[in-house]
C-alpha positions in Angstrom: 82.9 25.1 93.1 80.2 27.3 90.8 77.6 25.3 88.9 79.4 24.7 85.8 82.4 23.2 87.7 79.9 21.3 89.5 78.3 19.8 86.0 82.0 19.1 84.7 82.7 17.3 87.4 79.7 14.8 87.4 80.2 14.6 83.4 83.7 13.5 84.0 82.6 11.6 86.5 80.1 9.5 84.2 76.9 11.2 86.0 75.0 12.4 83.1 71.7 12.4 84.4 73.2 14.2 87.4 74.5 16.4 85.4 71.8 17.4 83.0 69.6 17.6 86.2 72.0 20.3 87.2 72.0 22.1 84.2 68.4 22.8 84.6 67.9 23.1 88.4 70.6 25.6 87.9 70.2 27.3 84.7 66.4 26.3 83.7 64.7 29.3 85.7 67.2 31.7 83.6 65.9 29.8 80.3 62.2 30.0 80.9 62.3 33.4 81.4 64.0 33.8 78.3 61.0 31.5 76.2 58.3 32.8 77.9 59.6 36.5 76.6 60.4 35.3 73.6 57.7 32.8 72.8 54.8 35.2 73.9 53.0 33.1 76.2 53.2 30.2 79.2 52.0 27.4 77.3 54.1 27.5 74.5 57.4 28.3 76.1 56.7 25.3 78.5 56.6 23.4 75.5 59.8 25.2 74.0 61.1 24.5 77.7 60.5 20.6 78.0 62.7 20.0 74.7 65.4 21.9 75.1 65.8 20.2 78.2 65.2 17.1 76.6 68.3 18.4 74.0 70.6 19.1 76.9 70.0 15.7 78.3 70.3 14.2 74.9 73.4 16.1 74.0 75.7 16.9 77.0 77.8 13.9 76.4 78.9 15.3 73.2 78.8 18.9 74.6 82.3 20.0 73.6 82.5 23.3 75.6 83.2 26.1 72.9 81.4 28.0 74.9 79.8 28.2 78.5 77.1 25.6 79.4 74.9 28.3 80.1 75.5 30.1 76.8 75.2 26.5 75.5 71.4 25.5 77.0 70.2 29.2 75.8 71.5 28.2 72.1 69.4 24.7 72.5 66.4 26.5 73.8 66.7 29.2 70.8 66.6 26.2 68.2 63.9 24.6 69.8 61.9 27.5 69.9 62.6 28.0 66.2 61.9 24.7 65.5 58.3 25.0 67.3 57.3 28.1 65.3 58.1 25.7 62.1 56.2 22.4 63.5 52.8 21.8 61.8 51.9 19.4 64.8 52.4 21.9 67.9 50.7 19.9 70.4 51.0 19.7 74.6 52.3 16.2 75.4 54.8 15.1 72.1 57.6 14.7 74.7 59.2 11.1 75.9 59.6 11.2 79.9 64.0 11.2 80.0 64.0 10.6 83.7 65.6 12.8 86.2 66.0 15.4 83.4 62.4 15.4 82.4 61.8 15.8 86.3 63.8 18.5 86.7 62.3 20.9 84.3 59.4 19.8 86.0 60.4 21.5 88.5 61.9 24.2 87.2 58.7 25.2 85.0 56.8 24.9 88.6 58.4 26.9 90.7 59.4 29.7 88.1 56.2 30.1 86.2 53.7 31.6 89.2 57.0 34.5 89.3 57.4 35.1 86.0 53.2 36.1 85.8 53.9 38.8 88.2 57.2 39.9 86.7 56.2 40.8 83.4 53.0 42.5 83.9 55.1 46.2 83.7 54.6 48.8 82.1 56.9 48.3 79.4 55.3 44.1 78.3 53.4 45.6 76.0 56.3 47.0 74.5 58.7 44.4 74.6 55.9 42.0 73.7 55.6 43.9 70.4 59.3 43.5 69.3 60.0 41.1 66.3 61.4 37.4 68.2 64.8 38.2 67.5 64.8 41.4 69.2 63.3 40.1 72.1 65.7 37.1 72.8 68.5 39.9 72.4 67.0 42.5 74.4 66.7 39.3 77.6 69.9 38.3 76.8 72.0 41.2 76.9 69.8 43.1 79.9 67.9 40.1 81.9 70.8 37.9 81.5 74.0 40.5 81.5 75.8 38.3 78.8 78.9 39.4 77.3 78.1 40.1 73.4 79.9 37.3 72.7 77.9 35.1 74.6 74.8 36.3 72.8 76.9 36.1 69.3 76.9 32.0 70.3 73.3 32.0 71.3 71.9 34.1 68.1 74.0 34.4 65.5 75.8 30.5 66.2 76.4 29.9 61.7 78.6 33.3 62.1 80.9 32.4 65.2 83.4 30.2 63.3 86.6 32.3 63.8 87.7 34.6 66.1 86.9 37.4 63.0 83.4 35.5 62.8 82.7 36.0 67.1 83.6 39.9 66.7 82.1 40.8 63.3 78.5 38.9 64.6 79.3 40.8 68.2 79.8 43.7 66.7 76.7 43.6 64.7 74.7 42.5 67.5 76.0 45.5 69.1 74.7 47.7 66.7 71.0 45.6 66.6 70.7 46.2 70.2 71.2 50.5 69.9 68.4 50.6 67.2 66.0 47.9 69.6 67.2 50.5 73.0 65.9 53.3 70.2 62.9 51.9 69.4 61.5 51.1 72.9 62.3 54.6 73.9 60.6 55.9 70.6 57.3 53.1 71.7 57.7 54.5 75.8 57.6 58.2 74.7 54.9 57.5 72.3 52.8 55.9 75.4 53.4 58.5 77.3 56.0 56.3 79.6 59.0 58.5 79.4 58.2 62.3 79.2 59.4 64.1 75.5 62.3 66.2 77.3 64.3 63.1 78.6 67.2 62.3 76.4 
């Protein structure tokens, strides 16, 4: 049984603290490495972090599975992130304890953390580092993550995916964002002197 059957089945089951602790054991280390990318820095993607855990816990009950729950907890830690650039009171400690969840990114945030230091100190942060948000989330998503561009049409273009027209014309865009981003970091990289003129 993979880890979204095993979520389904304590949902179904009436387990929704189980199953939101699942969610984030399993998917959280994925997530944080996505909001630290996208957010810039540790503290305020373990901020981003804490609620959109605190949104899957709060809304899996009425998660209706359009999509994966994977693709699903990305989406809620995209708006929370948006939602934290906007907040006038960004502040360490807002957050109400929701029990096992709560716990669980906890533990997510402890273990993955000290790795993610060490992981992107490469050569190309500074690059990636520089790319607008959007950019950023797309460029995880689609080579951290290996998503299918549908998956990343739910996660960053969600007002667009109404139809089946809607998921292919915001995949197909996304498509064409993510050349011009893969065309850009190689224009930055050459520029640095981290791929040599002649390669193509």
């Amino acid at each position: 049984m993979d880890l979204e059957e095993r979520i389904q089945a304590l949902r179904q089951g009436g387990d929704l603290d189980g199953a939101a602790t699942q969610a984030i054991e399993g998917y959280g280390p994925e997530v944080l490495g996505f909001l630290v990318t996208l957010m810039r820095g540790e503290n305020d993607a373990r901020d981003v972090f804490a609620q959109a855990c605190e949104d899957v816990w709060r809304g899996l009950a009425g998660f209706q599975g359009r999509s994966s729950l994977r693709t699903w907890f990305y989406t809620l830690a995209r708006h929370a992130a948006t939602r934290f650039r906007r907040s006038p009171h960004r502040r360490a400690g807002r957050h109400v304890s929701l029990s096992a969840a709560s716990q669980a990114a906890e533990r997510v945030r402890t273990q993955t953390l000290p790795h993610l230091r060490t992981e992107v100190k490469d050569k190309f942060a500074a690059i990636r580092d520089a790319l607008e948000p959007e950019d950023r989330a797309l460029l995880v998503l689609r080579v951290d993550r290996n998503m299918s561009w549908n998956e990343i049409a739910h996660v960053l273009a969600p007002d667009e995916v109404g139809s089946g027209d809607g998921l292919a014309r915001a995949s197909a865009r996304l498509r064409k964002r993510f050349q011009g981003v893969k065309d850009d970091i190689r224009a930055r990289a050459k520029q640095a002197g981290l791929i040599p003129d002649e390669e193509s």
